[in-house]
VEXTIVO-612563 format. One line per 4 residues: their letters; for each residue x, y, z of N, C-alpha, C. Coordinates in Angstrom, 2 decimals, decimal comma. Example, Ala and Ser with C-alpha at 12.3 -4.5 7.8 and 13.67 -1.06 7.14 Angstrom:
<sites>
AS) 13,19 -5,69 7,80 12,30 -4,50 7,80 13,20 -3,30 7,80; 12,85 -2,25 7,08 13,67 -1,06 7,14 12,90 0,03 7,87
</sites>
This chain:
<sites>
XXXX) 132,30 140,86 114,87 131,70 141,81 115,80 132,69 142,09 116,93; 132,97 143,30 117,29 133,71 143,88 118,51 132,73 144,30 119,53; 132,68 143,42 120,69 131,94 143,91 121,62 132,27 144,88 122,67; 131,72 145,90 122,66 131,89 146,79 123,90 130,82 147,26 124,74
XXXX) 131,12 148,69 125,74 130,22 148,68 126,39 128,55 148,86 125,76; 128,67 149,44 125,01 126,99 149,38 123,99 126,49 148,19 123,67; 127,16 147,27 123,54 126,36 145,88 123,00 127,27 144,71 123,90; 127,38 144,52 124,85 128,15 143,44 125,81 127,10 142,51 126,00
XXXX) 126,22 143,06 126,20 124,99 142,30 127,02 124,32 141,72 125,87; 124,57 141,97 124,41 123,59 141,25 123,42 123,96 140,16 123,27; 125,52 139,80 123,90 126,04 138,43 122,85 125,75 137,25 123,55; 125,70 136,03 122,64 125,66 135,12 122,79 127,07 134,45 122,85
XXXX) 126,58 133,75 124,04 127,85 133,16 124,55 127,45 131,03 124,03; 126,46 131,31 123,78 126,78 129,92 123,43 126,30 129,31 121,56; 126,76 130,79 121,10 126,98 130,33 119,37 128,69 129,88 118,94; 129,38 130,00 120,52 130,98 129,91 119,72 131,47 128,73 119,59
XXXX) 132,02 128,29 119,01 132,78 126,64 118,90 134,33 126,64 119,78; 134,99 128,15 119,83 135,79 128,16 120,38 135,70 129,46 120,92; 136,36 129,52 122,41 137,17 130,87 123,32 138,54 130,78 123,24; 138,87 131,70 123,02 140,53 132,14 123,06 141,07 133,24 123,72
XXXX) 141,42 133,16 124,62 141,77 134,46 125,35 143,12 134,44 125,59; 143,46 135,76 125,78 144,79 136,92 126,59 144,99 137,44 127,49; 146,09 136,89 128,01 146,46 138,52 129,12 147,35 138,11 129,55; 147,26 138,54 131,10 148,72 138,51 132,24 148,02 137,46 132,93
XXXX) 149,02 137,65 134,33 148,27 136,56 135,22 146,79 137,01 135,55; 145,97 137,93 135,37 144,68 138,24 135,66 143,84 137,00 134,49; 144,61 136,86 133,56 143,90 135,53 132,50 143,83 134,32 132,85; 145,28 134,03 133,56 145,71 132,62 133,41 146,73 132,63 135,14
XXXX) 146,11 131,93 135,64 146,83 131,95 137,72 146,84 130,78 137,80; 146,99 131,22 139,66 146,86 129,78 140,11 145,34 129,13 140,77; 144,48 129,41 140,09 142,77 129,85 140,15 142,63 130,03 139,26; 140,79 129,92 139,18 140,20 130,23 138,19 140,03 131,94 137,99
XXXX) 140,15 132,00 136,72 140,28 133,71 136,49 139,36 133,90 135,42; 138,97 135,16 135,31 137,78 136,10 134,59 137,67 134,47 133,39; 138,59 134,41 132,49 138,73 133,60 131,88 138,09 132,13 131,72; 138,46 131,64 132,68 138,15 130,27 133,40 136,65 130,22 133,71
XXXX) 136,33 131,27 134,21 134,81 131,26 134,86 134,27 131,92 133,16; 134,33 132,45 132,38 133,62 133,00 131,18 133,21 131,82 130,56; 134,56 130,65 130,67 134,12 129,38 129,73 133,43 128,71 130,18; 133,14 128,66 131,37 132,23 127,58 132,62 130,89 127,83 131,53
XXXX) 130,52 129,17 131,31 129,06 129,45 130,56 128,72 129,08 128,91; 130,06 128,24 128,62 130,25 128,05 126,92 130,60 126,82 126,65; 129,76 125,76 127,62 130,31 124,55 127,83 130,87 123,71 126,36; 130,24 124,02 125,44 129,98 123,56 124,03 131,60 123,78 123,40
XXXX) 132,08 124,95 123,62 133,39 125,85 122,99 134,71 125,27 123,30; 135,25 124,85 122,73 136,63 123,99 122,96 137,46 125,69 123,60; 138,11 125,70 124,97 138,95 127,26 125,72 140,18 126,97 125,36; 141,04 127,98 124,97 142,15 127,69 124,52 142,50 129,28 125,57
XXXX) 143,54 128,88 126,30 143,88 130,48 127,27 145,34 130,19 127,31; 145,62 131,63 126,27 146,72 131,81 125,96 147,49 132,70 126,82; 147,10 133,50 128,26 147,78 134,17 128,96 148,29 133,57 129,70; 149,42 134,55 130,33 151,02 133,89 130,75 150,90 135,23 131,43
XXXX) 151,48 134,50 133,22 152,25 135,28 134,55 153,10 136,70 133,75; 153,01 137,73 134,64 153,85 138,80 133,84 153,53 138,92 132,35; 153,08 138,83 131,76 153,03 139,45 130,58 152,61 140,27 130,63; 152,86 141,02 129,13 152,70 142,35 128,80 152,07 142,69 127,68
XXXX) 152,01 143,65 127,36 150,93 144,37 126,20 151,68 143,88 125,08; 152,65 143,53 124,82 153,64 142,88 123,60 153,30 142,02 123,70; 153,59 140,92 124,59 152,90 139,24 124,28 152,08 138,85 124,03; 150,90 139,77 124,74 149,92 139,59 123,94 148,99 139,85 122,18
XXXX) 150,07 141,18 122,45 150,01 141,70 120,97 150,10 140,27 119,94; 151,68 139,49 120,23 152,08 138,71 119,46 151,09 137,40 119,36; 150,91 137,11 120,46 149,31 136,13 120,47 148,86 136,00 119,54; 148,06 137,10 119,99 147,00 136,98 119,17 147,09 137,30 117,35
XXXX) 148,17 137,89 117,19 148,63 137,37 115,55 148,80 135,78 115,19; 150,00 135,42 116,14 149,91 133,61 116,01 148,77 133,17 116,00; 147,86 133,28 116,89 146,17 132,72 117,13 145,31 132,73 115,60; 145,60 134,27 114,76 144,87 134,56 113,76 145,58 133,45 112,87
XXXX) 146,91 133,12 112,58 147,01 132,51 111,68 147,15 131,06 111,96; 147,08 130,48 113,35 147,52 129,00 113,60 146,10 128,83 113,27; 144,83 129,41 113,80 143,68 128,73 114,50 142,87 129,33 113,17; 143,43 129,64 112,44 142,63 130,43 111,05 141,04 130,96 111,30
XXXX) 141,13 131,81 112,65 139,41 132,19 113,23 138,71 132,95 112,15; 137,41 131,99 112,93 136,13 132,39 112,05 134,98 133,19 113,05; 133,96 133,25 111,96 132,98 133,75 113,27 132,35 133,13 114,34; 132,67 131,72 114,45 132,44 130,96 115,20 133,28 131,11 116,44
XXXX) 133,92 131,54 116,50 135,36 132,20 117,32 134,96 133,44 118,16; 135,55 133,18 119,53 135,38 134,78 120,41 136,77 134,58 120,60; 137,61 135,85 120,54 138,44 136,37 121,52 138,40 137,19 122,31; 138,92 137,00 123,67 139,13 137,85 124,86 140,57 138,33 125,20
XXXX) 140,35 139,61 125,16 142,00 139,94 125,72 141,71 141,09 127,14; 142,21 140,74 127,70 142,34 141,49 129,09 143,99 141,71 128,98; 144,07 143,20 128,41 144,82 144,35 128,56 145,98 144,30 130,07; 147,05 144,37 130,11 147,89 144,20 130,75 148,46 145,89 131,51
XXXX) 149,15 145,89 132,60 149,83 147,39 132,95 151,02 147,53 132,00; 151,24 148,58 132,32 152,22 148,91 131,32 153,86 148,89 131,00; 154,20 148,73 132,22 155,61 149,11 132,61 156,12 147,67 132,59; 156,34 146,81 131,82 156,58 145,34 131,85 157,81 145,29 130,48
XXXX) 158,82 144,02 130,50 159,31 143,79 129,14 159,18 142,33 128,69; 158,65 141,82 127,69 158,03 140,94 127,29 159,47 140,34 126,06; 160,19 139,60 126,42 161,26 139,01 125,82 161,04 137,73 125,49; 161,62 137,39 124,01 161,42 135,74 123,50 162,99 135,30 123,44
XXXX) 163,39 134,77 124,17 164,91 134,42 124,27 165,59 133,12 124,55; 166,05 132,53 123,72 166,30 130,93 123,23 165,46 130,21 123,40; 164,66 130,41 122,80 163,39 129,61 122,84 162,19 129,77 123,81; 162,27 130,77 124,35 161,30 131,06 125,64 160,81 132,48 126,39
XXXX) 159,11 132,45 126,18 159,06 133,84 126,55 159,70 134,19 127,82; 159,91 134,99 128,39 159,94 135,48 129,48 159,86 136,82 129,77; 158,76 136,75 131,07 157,71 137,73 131,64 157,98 138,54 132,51; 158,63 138,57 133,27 159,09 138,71 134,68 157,80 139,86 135,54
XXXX) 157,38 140,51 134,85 155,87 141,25 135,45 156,43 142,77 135,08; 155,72 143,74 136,01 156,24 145,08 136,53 157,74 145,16 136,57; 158,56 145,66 136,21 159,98 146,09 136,34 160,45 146,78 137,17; 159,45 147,41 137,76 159,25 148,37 139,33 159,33 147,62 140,32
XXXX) 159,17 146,29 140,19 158,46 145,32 141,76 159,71 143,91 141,61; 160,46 143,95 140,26 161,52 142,64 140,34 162,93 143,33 140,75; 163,52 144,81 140,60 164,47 145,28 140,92 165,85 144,49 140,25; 166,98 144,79 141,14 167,99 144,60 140,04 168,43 143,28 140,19
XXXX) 167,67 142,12 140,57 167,75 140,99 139,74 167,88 140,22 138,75; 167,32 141,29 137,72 166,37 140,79 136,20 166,76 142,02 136,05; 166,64 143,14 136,20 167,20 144,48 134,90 168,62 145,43 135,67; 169,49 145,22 135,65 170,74 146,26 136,10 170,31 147,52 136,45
XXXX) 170,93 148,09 137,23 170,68 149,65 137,32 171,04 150,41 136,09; 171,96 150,44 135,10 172,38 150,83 134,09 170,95 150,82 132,96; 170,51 149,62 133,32 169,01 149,60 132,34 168,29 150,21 132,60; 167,84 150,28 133,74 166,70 151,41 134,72 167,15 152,85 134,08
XXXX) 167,84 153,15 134,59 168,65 154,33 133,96 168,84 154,85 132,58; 169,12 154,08 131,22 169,09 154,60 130,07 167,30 153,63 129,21; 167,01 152,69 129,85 166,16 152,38 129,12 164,54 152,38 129,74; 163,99 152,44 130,14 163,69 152,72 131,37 162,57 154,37 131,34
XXXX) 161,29 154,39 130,51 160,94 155,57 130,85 159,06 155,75 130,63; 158,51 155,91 132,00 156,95 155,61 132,02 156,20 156,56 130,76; 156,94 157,32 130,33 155,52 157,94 129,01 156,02 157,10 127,79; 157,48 156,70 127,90 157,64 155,71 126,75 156,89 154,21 126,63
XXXX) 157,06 153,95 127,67 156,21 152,65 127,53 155,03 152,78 127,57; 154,39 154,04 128,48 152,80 154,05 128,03 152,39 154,33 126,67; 153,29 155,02 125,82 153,04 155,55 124,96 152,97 154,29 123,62; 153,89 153,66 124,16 154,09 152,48 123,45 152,90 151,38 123,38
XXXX) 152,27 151,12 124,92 151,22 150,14 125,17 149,66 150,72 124,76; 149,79 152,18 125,10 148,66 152,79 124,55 148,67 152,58 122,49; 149,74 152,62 122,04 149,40 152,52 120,63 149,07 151,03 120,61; 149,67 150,32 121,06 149,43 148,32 121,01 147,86 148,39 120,73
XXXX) 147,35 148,84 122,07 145,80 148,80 122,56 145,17 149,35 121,69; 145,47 150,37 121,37 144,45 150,84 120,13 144,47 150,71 119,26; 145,94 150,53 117,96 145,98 149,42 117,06 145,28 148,33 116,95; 145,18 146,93 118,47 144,78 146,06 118,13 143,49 146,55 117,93
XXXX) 143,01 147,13 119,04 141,55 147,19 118,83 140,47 147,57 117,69; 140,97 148,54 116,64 140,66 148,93 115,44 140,97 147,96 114,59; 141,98 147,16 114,73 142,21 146,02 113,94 141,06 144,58 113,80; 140,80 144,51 115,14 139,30 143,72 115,61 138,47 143,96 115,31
XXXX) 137,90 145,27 114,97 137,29 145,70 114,86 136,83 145,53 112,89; 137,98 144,98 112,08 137,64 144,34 110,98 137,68 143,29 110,68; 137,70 142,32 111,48 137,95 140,79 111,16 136,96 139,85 111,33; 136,75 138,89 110,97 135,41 138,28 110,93 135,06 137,62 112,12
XXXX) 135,93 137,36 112,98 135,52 136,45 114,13 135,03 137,58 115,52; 134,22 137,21 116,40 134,02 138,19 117,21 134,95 138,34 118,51; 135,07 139,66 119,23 135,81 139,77 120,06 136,03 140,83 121,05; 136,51 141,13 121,68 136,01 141,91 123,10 137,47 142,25 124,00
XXXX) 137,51 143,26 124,54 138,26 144,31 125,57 138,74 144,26 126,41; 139,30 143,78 127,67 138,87 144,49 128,89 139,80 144,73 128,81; 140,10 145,63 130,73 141,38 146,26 130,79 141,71 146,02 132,48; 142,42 145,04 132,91 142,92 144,95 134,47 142,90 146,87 134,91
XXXX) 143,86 147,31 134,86 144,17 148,53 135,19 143,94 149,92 134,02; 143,15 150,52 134,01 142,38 151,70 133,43 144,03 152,61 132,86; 143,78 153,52 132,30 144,96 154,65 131,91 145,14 155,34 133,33; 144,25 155,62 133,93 144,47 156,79 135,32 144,92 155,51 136,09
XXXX) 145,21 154,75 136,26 145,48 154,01 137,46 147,36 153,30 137,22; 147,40 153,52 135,82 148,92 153,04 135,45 149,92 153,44 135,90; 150,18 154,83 136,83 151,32 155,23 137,44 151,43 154,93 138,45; 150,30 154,46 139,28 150,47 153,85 140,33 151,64 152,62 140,82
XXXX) 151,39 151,73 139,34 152,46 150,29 139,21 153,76 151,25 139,05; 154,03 152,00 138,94 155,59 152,96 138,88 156,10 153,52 139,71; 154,99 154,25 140,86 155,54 154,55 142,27 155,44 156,05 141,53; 154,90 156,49 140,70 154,98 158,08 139,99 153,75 158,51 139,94
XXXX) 153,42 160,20 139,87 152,02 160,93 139,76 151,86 160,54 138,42; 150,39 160,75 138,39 149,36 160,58 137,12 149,97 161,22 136,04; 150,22 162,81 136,63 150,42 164,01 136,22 151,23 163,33 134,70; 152,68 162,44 135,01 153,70 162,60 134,05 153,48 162,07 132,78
XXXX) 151,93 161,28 133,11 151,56 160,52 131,87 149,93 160,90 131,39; 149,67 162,58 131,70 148,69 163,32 131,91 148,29 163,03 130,27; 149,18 163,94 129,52 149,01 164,14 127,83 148,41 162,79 127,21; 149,20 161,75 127,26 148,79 160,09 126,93 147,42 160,21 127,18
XXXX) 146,95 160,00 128,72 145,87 160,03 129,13 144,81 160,44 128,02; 145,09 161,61 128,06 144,03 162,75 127,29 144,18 162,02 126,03; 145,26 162,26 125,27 145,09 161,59 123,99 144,57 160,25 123,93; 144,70 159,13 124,41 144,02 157,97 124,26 142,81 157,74 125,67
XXXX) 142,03 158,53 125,67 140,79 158,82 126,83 139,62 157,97 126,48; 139,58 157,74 124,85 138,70 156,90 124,18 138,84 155,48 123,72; 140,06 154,67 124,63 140,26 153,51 123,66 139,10 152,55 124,53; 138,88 151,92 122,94 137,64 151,08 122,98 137,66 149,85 123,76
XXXX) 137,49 149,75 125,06 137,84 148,89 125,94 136,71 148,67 127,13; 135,78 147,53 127,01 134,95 147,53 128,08 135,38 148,08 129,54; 134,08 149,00 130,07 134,67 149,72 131,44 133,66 149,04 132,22; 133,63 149,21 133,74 135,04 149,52 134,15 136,22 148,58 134,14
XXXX) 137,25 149,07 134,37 138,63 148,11 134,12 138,55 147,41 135,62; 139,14 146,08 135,92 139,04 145,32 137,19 139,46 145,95 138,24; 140,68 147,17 138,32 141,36 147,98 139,13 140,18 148,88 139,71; 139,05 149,72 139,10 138,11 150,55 139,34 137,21 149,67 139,83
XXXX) 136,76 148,44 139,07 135,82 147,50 139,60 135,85 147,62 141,55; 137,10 147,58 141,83 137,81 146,56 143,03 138,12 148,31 143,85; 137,13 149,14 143,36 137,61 150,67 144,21 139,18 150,95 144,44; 139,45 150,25 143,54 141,43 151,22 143,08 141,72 150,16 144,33
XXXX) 141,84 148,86 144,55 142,54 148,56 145,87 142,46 146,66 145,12; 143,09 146,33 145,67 143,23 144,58 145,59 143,07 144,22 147,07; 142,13 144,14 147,63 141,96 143,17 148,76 142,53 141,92 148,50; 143,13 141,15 149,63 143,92 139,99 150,12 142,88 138,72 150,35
XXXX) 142,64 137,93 149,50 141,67 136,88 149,19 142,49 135,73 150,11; 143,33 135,44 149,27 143,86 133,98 150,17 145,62 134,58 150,40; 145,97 133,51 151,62 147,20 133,58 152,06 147,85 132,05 152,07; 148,94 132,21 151,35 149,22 130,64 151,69 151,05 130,77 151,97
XXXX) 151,66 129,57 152,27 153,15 129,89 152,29 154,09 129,38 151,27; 154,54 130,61 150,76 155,62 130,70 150,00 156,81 129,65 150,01; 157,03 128,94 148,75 157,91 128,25 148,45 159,47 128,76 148,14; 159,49 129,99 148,38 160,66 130,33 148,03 161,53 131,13 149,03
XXXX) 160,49 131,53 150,63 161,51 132,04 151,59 160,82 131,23 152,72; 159,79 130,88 152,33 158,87 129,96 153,57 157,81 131,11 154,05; 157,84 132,43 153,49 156,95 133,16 154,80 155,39 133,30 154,15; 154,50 133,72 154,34 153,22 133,68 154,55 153,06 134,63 153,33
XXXX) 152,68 134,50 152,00 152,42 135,50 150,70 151,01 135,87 150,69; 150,58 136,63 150,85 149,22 137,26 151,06 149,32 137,63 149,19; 148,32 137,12 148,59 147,95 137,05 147,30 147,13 138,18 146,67; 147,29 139,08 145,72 146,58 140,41 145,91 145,87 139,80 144,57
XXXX) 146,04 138,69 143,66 145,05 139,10 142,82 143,56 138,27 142,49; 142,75 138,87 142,46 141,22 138,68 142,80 140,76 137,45 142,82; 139,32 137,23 143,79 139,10 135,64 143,99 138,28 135,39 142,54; 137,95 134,43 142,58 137,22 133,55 141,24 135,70 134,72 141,31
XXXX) 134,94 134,51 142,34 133,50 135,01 142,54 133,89 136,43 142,23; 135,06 137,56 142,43 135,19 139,00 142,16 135,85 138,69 140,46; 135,99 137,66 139,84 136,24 138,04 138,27 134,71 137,39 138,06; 133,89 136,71 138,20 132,52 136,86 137,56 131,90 137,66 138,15
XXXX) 131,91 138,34 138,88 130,84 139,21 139,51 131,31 140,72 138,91; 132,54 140,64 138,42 133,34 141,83 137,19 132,18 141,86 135,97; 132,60 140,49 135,63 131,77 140,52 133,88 130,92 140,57 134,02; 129,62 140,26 135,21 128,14 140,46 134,97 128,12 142,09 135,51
XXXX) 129,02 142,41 136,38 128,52 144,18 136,33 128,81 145,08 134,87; 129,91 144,49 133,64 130,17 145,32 132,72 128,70 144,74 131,49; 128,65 143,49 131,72 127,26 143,39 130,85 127,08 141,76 130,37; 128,13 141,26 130,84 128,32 140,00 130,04 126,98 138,71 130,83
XXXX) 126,57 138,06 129,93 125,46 137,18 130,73 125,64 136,11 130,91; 125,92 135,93 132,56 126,41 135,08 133,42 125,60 133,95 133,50; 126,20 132,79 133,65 124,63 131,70 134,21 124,88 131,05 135,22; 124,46 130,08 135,73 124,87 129,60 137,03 126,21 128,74 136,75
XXXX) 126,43 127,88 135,61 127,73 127,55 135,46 129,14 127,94 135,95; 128,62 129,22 135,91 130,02 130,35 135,86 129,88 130,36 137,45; 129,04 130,86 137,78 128,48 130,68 139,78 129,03 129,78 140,15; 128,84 128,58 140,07 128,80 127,22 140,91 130,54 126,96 140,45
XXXX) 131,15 126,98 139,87 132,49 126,89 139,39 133,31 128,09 140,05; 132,90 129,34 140,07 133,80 130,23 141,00 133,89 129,99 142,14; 132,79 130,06 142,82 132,54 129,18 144,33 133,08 127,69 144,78; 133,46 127,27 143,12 134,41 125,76 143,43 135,78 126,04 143,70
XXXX) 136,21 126,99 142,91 137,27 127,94 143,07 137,91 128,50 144,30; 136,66 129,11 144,43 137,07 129,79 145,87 137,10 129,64 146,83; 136,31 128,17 147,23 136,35 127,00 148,36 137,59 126,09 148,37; 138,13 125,84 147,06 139,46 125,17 147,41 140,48 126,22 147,64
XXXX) 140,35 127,56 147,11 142,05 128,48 147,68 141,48 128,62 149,35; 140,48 128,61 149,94 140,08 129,30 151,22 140,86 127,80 152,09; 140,88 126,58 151,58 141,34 125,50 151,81 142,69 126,01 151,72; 143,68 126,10 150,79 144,86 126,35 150,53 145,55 127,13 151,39
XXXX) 146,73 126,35 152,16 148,30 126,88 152,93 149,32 126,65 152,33; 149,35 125,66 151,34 150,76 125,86 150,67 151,13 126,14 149,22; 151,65 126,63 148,89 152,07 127,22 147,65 152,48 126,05 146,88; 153,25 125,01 147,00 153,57 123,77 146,57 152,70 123,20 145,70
XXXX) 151,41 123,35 146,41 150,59 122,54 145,69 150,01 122,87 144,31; 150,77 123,99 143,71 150,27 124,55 142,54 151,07 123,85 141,62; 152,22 123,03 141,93 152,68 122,18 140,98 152,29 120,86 140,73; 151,22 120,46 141,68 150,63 119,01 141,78 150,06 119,01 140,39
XXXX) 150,48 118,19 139,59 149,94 118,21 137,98 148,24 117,57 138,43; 147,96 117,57 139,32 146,34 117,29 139,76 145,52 118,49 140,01; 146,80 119,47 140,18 145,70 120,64 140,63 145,47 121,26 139,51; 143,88 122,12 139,78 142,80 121,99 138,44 143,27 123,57 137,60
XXXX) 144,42 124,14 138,11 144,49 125,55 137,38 145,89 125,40 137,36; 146,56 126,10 136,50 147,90 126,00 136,00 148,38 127,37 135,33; 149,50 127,77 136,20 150,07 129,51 135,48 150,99 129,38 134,18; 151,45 128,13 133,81 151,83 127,89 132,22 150,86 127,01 131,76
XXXX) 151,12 126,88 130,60 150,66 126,16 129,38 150,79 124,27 129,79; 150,03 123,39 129,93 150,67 122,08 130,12 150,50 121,26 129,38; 152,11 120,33 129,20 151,63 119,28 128,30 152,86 119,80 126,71; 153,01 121,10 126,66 153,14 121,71 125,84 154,16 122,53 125,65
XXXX) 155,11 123,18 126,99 155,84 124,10 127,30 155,26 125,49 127,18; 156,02 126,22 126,72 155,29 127,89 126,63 154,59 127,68 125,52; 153,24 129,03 125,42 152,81 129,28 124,41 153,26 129,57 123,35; 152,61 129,45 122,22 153,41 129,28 120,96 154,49 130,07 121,01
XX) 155,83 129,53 119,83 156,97 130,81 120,08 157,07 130,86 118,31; 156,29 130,18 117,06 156,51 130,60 115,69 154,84 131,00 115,22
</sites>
């Protein structure tokens, strides 16, 4: 079963033996995310959360192929993928993904000007992430285990991460206007804006990083407005969430192997790479 907006609200969240989910850092932070709080309500379901910082519509693509054949899913099985922006490059290189996010926001650190320049072009990569998305999704859409949509940032909101008008990625738009993806996307949820939840200080210049992406209580209070049925589990665990970042000044402490959320994989190194 592929759940979307017509039937979100029918499913049962506690027939699965396992959750498996995708994405960027909106999956997998330094907090509990949409993710984290979905499993709070599936206490029974062994969570396996396969999203990774910066990723992109490719890594995840690749996921969730590895997932189909490591974890051999059944219908006992949900997957979740929360859909990534677009403008990202998703590289597996000596042994290790690497994410780096938006390519707009890391500058010429990580990609040369020469790259910007010949490789480098927003209807190509939308055009590219828009086929990912709708491939996978028709693909889900025949497989026996059940599984579900979302989308951080909507099609109209993707030029924004580029610093470019809508306009240049107008045609895309139109042509993929229908991909099957629970609405609204978290970007529309949040009135096109990321309010500043917690602030803590940066480990890497010392100054004060005001954190734009959403508290624990605004990713469950997401899934019960698109349809999904919340219980107090999911409540009382975001609010656990969101009482320890309101606590939180230093950035450091996200490496304390005590602290309860983790932006890689632990124990394990990166997510699968065969």
């Amino acid at each position: 079963m592929y759940y979307n907006n017509l039937n979100i609200s029918e499913i049962s969240l506690n027939k699965y033996e396992r959750l498996i989910t995708i994405g960027c850092s909106f999956t997998r932070y330094r907090w509990a995310t949409w993710a984290d709080v979905l499993a709070q309500d599936m206490s029974d379901a062994e969570f396996i959360n396969l999203g990774k910082c910066g990723a992109g519509n490719s890594y995840i693509q690749t996921m969730l192929s590895q997932a189909k054949r490591k974890l051999s899913l059944t219908d006992k099985d949900l997957v979740g993928i929360c859909w990534s922006t677009f403008y990202r490059e998703d590289k597996f290189i000596k042994g290790e993904w690497r994410t780096p996010g938006n390519i707009f926001n890391i500058g010429y650190d990580t990609f040369s000007e020469e790259y910007y320049e010949n490789h480098v072009d927003i209807e190509g990569m939308t055009m590219r992430d828009c086929a990912i998305i709708d491939t996978v999704t028709q693909s889900l859409k025949q497989e026996e285990f059940d599984s579900f949509g979302l989308m951080g940032v909507g099609l109209n909101g993707q030029s924004y991460y580029a610093g470019r008008p809508p306009e240049e990625t107008f045609a895309l738009q139109t042509l993929y206007n229908d991909l099957d993806t629970i609405q609204p996307c978290l970007w529309t949820y949040n009135e096109c804006q990321w309010p500043i939840h917690y602030t803590y200080k940066s480990t890497h210049d010392g100054n004060m990083f005001q954190d734009y992406h959403p508290s624990s209580p605004v990713y469950r209070n997401w899934l019960k407005h698109i349809g999904f049925p919340m219980g107090e589990d999911s409540k009382n665990y975001a609010e656990f969430s969101d009482d320890i970042m309101k606590q939180t000044t230093l950035q450091e402490v996200f490496e304390d192997p005590q602290w309860p959320w983790h932006e890689n994989v632990q124990g394990e190194g990166e997510p699968w790479k065969t």
